[in-house]
C-alpha positions in Angstrom: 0.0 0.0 0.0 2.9 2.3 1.0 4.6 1.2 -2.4 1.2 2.2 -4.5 1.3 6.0 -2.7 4.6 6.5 -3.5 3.7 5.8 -6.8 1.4 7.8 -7.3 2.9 10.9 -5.5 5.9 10.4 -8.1 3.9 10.2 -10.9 1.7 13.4 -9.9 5.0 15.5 -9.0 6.6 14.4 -12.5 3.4 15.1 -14.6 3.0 18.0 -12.9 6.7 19.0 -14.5 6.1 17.9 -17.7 3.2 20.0 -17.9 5.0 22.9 -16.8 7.4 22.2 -19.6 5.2 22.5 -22.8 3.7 25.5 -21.6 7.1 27.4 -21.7 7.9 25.5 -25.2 4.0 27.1 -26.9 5.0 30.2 -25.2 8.3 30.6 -27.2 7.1 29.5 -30.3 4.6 32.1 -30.7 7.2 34.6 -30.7 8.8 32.6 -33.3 9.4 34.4 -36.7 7.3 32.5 -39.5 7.9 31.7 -43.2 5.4 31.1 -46.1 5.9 30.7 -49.8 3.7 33.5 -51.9 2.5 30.6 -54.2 0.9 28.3 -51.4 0.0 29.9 -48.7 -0.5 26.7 -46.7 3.2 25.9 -46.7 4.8 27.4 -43.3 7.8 27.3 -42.0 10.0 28.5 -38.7 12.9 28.7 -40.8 13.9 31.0 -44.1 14.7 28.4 -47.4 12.8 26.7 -50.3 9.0 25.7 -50.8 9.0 22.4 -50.9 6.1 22.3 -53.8 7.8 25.0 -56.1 11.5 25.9 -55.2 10.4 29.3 -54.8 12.0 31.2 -51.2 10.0 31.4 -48.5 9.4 34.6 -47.3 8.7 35.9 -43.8 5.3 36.1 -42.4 4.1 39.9 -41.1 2.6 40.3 -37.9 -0.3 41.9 -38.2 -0.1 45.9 -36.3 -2.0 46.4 -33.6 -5.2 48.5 -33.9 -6.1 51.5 -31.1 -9.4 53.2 -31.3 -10.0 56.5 -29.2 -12.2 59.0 -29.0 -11.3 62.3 -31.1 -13.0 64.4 -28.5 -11.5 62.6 -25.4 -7.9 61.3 -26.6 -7.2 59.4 -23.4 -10.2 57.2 -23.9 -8.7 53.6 -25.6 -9.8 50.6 -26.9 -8.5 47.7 -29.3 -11.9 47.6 -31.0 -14.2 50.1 -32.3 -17.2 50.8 -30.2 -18.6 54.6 -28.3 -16.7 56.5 -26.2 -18.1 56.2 -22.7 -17.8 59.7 -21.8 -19.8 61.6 -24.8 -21.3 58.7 -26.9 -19.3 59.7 -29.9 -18.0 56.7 -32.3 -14.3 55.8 -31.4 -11.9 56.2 -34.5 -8.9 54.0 -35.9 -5.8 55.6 -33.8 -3.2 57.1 -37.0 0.5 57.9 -35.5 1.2 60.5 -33.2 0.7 64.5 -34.5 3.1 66.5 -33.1 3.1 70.4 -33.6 6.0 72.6 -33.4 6.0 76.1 -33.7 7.4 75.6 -37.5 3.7 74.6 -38.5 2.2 78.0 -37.8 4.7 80.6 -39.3 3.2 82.7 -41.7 5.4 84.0 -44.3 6.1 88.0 -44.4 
């Protein structure tokens, strides 16, 4: 009986590890740079090199950008999908770069 315990403690302590391990291994890949070949979009691969259908060279995967949508009346309201802006109702717009303005932009010439 002490024998079966044992066993079974073991088995949970080293399954428990194992586990642990192909979390970490998913985790990694994701972050993996990807390759594809423009002719067959199915083919993908982790490294850079040849199709294996065509000879043609893979080429690497883009990630697609992330998308901010905020309010253009309140510009500290957020979201990563389009919706209303909580504060005046108004319909939250695609984010587009940062505008800066320096004093440059508002000379008038004499």
């Amino acid at each position: 009986m002490k024998n079966f315990l044992f066993l079974i403690v073991v088995f949970l302590a080293t399954s428990g590890c194992l586990f642990a391990q192909s979390g970490r291994t998913k985790k990694d890949s994701t972050n993996q740079q990807t390759y594809t070949c423009t002719m067959h979009p199915d083919v993908i691969s982790h490294q850079p090199g040849k199709c294996p259908r065509c000879g043609m060279m893979l080429v690497p995967v883009k990630k697609p950008k992330s998308v901010v949508y905020t309010c253009s009346m309140h510009p500290e309201i957020t979201s990563a999908h389009p919706g209303k802006c909580p504060k005046c109702g108004m319909d939250l717009v695609e984010k587009t770069g940062s505008h800066h303005m320096d004093s440059s932009m508002h000379k008038m010439p004499m």
